[in-house]
N, CA, C and O atoms as CSV, one atom per row, in Angstrom:
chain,resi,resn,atom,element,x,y,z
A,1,UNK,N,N,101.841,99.760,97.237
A,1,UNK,CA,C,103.167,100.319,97.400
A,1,UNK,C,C,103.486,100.371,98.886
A,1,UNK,O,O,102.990,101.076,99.766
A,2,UNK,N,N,104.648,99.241,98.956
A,2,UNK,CA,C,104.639,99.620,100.456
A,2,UNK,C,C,106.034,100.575,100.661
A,2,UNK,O,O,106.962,100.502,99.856
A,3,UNK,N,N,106.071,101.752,102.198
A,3,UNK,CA,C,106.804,102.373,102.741
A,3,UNK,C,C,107.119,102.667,104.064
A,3,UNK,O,O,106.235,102.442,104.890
A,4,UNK,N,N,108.046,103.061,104.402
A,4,UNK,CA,C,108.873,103.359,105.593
A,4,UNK,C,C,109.105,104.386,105.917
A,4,UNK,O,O,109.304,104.879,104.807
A,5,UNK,N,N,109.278,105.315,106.721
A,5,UNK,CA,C,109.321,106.636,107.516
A,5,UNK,C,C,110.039,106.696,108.568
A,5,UNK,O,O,109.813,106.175,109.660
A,6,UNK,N,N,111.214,107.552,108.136
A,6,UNK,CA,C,112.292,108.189,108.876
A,6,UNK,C,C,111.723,108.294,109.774
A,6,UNK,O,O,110.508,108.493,109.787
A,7,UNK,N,N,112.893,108.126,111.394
A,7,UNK,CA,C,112.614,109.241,112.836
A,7,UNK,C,C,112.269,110.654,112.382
A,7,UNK,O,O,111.288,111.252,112.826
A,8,UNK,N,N,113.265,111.264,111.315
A,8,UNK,CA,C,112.764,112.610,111.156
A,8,UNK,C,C,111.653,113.103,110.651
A,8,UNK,O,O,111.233,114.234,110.897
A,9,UNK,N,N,110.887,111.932,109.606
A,9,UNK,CA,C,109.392,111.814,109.225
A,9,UNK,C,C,108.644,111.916,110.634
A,9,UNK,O,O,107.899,112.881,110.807
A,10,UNK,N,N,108.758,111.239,111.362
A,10,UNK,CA,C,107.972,110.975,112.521
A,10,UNK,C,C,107.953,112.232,113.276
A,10,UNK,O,O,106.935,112.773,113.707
A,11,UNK,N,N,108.723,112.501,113.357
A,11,UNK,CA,C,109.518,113.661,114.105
A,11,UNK,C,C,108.346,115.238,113.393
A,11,UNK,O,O,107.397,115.845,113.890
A,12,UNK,N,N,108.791,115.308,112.590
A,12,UNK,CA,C,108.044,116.275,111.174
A,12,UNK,C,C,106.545,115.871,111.559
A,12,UNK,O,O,105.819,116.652,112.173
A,13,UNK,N,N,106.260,114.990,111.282
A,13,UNK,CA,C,104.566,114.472,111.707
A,13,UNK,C,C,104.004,114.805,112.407
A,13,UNK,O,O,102.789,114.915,112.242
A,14,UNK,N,N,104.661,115.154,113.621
A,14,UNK,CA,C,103.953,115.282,115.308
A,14,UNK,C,C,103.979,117.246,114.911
A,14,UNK,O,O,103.052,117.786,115.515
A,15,UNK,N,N,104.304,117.636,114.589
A,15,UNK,CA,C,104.319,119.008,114.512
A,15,UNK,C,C,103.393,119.583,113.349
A,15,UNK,O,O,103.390,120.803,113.187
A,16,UNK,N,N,102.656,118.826,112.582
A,16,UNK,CA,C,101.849,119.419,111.777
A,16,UNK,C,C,100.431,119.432,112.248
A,16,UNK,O,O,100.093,118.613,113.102
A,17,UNK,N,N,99.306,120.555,111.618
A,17,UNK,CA,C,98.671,120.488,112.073
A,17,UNK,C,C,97.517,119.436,111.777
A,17,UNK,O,O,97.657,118.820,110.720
A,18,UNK,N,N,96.270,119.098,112.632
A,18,UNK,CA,C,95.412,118.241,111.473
A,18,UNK,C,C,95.152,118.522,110.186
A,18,UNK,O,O,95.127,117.772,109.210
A,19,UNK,N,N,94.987,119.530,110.269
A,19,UNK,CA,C,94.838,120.253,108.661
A,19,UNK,C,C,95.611,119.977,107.472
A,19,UNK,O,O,95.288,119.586,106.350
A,20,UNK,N,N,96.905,120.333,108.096
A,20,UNK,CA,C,97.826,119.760,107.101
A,20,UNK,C,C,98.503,118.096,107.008
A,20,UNK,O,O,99.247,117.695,106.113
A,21,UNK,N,N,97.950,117.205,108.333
A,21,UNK,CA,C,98.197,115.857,108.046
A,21,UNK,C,C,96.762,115.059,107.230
A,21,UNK,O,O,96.942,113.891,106.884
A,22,UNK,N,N,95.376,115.699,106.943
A,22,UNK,CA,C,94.494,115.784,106.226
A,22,UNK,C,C,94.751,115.795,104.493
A,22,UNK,O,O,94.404,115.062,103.568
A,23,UNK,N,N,95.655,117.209,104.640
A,23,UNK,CA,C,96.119,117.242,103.207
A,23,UNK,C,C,97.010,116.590,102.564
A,23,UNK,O,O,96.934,116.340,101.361
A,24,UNK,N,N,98.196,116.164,103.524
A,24,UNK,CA,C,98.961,114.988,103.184
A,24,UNK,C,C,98.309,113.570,102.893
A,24,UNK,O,O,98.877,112.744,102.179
A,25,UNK,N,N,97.338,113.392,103.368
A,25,UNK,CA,C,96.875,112.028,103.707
A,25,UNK,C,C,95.988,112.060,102.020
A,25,UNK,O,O,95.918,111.118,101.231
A,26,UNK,N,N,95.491,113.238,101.877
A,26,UNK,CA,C,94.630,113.101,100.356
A,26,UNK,C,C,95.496,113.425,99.297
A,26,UNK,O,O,94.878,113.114,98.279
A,27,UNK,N,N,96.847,113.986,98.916
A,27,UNK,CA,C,97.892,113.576,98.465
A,27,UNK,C,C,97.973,112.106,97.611
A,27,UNK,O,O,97.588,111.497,96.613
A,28,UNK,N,N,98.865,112.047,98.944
A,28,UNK,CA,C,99.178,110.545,99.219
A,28,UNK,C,C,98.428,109.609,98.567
A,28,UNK,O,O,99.068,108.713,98.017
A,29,UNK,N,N,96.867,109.574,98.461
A,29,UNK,CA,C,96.012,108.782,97.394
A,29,UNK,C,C,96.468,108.651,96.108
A,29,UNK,O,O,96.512,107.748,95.273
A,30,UNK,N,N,96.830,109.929,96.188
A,30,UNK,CA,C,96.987,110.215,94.450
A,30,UNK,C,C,98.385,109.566,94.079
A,30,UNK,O,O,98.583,108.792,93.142
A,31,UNK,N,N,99.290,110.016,94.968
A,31,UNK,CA,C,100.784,109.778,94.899
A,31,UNK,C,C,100.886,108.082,94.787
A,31,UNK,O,O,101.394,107.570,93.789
A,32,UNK,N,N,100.452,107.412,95.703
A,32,UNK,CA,C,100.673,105.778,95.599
A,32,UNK,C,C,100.295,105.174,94.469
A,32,UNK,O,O,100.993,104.264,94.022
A,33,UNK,N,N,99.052,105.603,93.779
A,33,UNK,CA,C,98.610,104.915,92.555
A,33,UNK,C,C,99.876,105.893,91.246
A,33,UNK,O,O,100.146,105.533,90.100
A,34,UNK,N,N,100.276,106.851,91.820
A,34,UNK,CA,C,101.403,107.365,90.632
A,34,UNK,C,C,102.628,106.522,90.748
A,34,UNK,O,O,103.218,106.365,89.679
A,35,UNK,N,N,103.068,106.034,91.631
A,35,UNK,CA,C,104.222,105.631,92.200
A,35,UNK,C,C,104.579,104.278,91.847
A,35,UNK,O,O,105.671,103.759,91.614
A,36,UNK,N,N,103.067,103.702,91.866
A,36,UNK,CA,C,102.611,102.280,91.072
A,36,UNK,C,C,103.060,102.247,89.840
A,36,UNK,O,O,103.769,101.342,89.401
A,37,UNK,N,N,102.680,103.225,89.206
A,37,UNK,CA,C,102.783,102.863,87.406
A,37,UNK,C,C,103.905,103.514,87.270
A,37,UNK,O,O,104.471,103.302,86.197
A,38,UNK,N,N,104.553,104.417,88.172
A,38,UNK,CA,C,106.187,104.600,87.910
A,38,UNK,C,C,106.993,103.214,87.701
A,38,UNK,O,O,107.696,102.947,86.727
A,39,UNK,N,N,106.717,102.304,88.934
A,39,UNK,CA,C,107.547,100.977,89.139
A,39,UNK,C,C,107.349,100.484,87.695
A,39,UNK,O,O,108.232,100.071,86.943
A,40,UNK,N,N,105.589,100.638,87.356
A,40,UNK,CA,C,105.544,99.228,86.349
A,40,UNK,C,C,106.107,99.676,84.924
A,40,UNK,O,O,106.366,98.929,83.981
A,41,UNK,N,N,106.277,101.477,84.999
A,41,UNK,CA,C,107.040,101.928,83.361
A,41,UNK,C,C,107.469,102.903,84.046
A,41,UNK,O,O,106.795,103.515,84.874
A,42,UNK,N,N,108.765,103.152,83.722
A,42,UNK,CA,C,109.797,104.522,84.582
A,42,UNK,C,C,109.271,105.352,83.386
A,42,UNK,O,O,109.647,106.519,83.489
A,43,UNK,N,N,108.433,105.094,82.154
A,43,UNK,CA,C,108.804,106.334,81.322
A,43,UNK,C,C,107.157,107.021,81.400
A,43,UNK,O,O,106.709,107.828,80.585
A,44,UNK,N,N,106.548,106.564,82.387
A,44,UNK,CA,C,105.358,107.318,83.054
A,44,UNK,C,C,105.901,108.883,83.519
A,44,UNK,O,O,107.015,109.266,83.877
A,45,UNK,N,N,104.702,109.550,83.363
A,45,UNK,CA,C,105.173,110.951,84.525
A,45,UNK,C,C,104.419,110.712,85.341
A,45,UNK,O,O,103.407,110.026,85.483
A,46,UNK,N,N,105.276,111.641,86.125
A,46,UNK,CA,C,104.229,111.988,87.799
A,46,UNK,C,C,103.311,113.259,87.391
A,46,UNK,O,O,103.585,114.185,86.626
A,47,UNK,N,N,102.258,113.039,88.063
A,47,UNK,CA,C,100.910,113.407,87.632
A,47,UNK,C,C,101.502,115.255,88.424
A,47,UNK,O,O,101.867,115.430,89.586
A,48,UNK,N,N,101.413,116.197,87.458
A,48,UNK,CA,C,101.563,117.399,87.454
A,48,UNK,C,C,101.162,118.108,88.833
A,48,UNK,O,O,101.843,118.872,89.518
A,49,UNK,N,N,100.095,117.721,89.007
A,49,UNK,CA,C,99.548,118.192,90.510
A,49,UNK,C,C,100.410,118.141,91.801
A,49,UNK,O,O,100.561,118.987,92.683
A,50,UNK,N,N,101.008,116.713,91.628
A,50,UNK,CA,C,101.806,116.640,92.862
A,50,UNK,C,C,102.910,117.149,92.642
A,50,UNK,O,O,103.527,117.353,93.687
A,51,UNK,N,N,103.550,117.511,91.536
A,51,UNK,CA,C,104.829,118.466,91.734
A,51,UNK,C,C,106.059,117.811,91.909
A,51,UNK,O,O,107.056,118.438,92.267
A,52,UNK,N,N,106.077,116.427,91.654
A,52,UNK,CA,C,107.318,115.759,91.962
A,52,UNK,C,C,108.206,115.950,91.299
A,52,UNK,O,O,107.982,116.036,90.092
A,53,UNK,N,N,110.225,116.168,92.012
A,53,UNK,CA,C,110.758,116.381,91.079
A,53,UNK,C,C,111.989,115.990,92.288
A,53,UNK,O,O,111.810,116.007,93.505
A,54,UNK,N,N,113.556,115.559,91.402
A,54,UNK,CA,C,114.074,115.629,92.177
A,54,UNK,C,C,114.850,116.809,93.240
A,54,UNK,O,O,114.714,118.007,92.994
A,55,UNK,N,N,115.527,116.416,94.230
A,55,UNK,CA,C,115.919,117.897,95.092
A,55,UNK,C,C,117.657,117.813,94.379
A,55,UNK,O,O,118.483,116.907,94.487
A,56,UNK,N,N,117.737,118.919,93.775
A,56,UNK,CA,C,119.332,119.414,93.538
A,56,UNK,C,C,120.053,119.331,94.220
A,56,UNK,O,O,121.130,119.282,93.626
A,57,UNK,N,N,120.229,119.248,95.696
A,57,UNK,CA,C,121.406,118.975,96.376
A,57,UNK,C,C,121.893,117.938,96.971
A,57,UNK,O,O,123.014,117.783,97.456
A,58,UNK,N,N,120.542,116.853,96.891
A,58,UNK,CA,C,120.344,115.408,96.986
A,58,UNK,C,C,119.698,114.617,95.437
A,58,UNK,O,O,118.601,114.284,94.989
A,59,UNK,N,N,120.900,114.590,95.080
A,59,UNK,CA,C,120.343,113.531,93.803
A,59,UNK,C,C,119.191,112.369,93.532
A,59,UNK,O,O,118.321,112.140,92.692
A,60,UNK,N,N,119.674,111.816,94.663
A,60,UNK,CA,C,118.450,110.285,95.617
A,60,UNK,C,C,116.978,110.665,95.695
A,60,UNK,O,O,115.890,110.241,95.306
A,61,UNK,N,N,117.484,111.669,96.387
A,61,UNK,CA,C,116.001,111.932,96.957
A,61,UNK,C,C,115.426,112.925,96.488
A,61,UNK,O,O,116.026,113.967,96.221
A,62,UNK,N,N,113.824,112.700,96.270
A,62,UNK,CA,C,112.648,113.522,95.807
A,62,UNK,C,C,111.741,114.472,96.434
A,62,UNK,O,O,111.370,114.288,97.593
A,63,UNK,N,N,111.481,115.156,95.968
A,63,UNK,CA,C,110.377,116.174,96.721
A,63,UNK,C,C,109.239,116.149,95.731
A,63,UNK,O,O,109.195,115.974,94.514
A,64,UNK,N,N,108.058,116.454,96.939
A,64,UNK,CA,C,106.557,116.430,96.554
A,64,UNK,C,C,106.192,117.560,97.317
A,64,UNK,O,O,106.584,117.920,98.427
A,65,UNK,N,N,105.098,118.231,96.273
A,65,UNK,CA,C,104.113,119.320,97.063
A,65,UNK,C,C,103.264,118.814,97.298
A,65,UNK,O,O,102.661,118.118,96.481
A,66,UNK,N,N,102.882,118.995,98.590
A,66,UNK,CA,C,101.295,118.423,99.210
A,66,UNK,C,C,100.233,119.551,99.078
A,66,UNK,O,O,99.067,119.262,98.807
A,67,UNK,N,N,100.634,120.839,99.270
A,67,UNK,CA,C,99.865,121.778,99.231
A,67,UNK,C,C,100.631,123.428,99.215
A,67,UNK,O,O,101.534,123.974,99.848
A,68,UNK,N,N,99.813,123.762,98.256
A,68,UNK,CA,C,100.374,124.901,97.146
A,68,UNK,C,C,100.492,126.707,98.081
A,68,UNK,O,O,101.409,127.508,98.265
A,69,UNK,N,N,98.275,126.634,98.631
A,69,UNK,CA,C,97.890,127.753,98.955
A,69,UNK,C,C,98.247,127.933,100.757
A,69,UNK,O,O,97.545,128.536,101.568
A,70,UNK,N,N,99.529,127.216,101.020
A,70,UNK,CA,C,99.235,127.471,102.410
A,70,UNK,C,C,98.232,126.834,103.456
A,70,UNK,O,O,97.015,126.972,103.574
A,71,UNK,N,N,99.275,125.989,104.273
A,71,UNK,CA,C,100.526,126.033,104.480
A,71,UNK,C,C,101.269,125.700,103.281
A,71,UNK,O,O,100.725,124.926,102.494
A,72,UNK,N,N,102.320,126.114,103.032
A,72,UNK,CA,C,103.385,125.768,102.353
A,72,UNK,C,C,103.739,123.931,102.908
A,72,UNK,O,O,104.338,123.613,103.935
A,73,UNK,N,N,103.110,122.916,101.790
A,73,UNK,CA,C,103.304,121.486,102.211
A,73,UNK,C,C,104.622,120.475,101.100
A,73,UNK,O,O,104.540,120.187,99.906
A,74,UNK,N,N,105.478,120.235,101.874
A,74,UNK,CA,C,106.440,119.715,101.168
A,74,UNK,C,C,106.780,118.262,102.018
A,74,UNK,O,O,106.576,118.023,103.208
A,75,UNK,N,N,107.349,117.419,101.002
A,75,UNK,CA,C,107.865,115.977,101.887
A,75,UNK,C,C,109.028,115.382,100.877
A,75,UNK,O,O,108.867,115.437,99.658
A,76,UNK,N,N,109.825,114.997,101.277
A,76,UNK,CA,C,111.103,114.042,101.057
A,76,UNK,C,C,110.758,112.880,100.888
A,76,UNK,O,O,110.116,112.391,101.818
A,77,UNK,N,N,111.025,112.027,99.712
A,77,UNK,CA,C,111.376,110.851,99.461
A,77,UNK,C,C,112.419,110.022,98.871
A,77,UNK,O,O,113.061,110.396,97.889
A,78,UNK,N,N,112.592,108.949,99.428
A,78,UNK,CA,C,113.567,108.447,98.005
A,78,UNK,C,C,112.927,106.733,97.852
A,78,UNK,O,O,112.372,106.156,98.787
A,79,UNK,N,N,113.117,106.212,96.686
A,79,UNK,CA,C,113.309,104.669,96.269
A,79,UNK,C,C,113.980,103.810,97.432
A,79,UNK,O,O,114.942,104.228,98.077
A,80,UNK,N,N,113.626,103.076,97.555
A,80,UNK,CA,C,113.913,101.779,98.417
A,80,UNK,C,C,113.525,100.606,98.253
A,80,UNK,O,O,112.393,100.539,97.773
A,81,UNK,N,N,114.296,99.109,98.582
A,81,UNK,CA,C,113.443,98.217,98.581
A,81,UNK,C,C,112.997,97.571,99.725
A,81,UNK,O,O,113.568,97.477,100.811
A,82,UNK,N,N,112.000,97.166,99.403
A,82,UNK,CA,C,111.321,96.610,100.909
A,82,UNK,C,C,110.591,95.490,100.649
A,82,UNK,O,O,109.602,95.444,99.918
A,83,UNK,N,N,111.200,94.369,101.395
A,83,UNK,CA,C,110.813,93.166,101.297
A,83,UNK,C,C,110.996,92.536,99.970
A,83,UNK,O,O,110.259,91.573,99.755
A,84,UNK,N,N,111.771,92.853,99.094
A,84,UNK,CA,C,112.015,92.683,97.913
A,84,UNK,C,C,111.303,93.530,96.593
A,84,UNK,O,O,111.607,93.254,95.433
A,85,UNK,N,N,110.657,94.227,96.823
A,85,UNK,CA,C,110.042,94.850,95.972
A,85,UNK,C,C,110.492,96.432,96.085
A,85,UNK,O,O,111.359,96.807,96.874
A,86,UNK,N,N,109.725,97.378,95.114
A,86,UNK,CA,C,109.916,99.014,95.391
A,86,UNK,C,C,109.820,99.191,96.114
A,86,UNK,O,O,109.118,98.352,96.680
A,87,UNK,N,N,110.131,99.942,96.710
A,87,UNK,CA,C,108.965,100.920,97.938
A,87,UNK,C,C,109.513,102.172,98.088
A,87,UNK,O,O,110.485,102.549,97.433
A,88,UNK,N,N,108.648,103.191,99.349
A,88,UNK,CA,C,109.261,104.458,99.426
A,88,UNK,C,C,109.543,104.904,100.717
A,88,UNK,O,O,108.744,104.666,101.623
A,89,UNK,N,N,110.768,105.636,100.957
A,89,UNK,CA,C,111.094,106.094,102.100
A,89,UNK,C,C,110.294,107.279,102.330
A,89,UNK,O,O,110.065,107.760,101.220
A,90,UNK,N,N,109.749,107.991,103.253
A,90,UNK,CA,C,109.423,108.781,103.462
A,90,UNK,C,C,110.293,109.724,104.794
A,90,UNK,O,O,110.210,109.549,106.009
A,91,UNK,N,N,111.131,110.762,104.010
A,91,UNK,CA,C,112.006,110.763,104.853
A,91,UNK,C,C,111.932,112.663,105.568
A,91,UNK,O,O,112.293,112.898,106.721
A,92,UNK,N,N,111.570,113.439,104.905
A,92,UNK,CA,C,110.792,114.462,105.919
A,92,UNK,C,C,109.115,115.155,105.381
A,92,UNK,O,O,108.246,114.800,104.585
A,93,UNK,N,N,109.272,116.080,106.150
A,93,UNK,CA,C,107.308,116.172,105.708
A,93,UNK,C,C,107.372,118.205,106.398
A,93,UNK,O,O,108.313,118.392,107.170
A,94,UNK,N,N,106.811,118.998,106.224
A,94,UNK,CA,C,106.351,120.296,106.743
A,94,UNK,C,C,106.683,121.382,105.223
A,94,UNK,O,O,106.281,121.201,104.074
A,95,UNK,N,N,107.381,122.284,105.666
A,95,UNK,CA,C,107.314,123.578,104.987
A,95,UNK,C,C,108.955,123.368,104.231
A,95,UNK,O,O,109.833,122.541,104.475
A,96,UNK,N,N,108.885,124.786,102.985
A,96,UNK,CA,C,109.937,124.448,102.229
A,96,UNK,C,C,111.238,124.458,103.468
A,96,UNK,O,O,112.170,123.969,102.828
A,97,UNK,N,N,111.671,124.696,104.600
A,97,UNK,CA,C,112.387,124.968,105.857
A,97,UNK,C,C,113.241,122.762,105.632
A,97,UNK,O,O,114.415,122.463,105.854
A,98,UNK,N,N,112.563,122.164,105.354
A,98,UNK,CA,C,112.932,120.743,105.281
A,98,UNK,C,C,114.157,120.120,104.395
A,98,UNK,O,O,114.620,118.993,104.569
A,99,UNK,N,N,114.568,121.002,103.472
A,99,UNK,CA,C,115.245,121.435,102.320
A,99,UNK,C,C,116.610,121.714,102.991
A,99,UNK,O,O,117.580,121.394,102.303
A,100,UNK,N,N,116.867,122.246,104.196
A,100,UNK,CA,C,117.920,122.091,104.872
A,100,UNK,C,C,119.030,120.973,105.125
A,100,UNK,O,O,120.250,120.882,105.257
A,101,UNK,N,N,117.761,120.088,105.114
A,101,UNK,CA,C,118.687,118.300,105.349
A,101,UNK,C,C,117.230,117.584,105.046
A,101,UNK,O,O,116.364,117.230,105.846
A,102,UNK,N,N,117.271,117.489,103.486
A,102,UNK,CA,C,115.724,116.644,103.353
A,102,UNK,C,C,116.042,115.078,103.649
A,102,UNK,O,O,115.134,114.248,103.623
């Protein structure tokens, strides 16, 4: 699954701690192989753990929990294509505070 990351991803990135770019990063394992069998059957779910769902005030775009017990870990996505195929934007990353303008 390939993806792309907002300035404001980037932006969001530099301000977390290792800890929490650790927990994103072991996520993320889980999330790409979910994201996979989304493409290959939309009538897959996303695996309960990660919490994916869309955000209500942005139709497009999705939110994921990275981590439950603190820090409070949340990230923005939406569908894209890239290079002709799926892919995912990754468009912010930190605390529920991102929800402002995900």
């Amino acid at each position: 699954m390939k993806f792309e990351r907002t300035d404001s991803f980037k932006s969001d990135w530099r301000r977390l701690s290792d800890a929490e770019r650790e927990l994103f990063r072991s996520a993320i394992k889980h999330f790409h192989v979910a994201a996979e069998r989304v493409v290959a059957d939309p009538r897959v779910h996303w695996p309960g753990s990660l919490r994916i769902k869309r955000v209500v005030s942005a139709p497009r775009i999705w939110e994921m929990t990275w981590s439950f017990s603190g820090p409070d870990g949340r990230a923005t996505f939406e569908w894209v294509e890239i290079d002709g195929t799926s892919g995912i934007r990754w468009r912010r990353i930190g605390t529920h505070e991102i929800f402002r303008e995900p």
